[in-house]
N, C-alpha and C positions, 0 to 999 in steps of 0.2 A: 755695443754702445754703452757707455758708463753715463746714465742719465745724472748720478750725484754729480760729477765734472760739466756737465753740460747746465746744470742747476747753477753753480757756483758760478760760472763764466756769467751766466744770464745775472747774477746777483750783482756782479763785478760792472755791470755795463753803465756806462753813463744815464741817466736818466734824462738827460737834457735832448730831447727829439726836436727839429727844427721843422716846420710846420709852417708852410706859406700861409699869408696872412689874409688873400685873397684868391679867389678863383682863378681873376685871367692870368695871375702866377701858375696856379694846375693848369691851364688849358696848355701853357708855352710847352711843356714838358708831356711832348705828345712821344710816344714811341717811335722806334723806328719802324715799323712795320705797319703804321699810322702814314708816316710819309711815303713810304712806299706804295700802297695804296691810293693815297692821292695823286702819286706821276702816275699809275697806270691806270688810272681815269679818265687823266688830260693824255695818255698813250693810246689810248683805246680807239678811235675816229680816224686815226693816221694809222692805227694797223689793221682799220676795216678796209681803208682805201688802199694802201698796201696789196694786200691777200687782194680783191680785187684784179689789181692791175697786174702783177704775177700772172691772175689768169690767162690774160690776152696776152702774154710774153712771146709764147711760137707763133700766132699769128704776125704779130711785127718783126718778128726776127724769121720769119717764113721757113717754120724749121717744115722737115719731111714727117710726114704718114707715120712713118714707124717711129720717130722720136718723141710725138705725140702720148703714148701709151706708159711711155718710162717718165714722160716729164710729169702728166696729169696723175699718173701713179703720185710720185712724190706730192706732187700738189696737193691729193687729196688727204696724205697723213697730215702735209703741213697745218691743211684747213682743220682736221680732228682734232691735233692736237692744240693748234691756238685757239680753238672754240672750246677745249677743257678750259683750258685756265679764263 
């Protein structure tokens, strides 16, 4: 790295920084990952209810004894893994 070049470039820069004049100006200017978080907040209650009713899936669908153990299998990763995140 040539910190002299990096010195000059920084020397070079405009000084003129724009600087909102009030707060709820910063608050508008939330990140993306800010809003992300708030849909999977309002997501959260509909993918409890969700995983729920999945449970009861083979009983309504009247699957067989031995399909039970491969579904509930899967089920229960699906369940680990949406309870990580």
């Amino acid at each position: 790295m040539n910190f002299d070049q990096l010195k000059e470039q920084w020397n070079k820069e405009d000084g003129n920084v724009n600087i909102p004049d009030n707060i709820e100006q910063l608050k508008e200017s939330k990140h993306p990952i800010e809003k992300i978080q708030k849909s999977m907040k309002k997501e959260f209650p509909m993918q409890i209810l969700a995983i729920i009713l999945i449970g009861f899936f083979p009983q309504i669908m009247k699957f067989t004894v031995s399909q039970y153990v491969i579904y509930y299998t899967s089920y229960a990763m699906l369940v680990v893994i949406s309870s990580y995140y």
